[in-house]
C-alpha angles and dihedrals in degrees: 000000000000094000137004106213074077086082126116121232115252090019107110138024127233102259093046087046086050088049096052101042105011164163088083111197111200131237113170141003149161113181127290076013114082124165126187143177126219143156126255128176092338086311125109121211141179112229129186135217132204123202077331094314127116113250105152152036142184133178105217130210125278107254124221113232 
């Protein structure tokens, strides 16, 4: 997959989508409502999970160190 905003809502679970583009780090939840970050081809995205479905994702900004 080249990238994974690509993605379709409802499509994967956490734990495929774990599988596929991990490892996930969290940043925030409040169950059924999990959100994550991770890195993806040199790109860093914010994702969001459902009752433990996809049903988001952001590409986030580049960051300055």
């Amino acid at each position: 997959m080249s990238d994974p905003a690509d993605l379709r809502p409802w499509t994967l679970t956490l734990d495929e989508f774990d599988g596929l583009f991990g490892p996930l780090q969290p940043v925030d939840g409040w169950y059924p409502n999990e959100e994550y970050t991770f890195q993806f081809a040199g790109r860093r995205y914010g994702v969001g999970f459902g009752w433990g479905l996809f049903v988001g994702i952001d590409r986030l900004p580049d960051t300055q160190e």
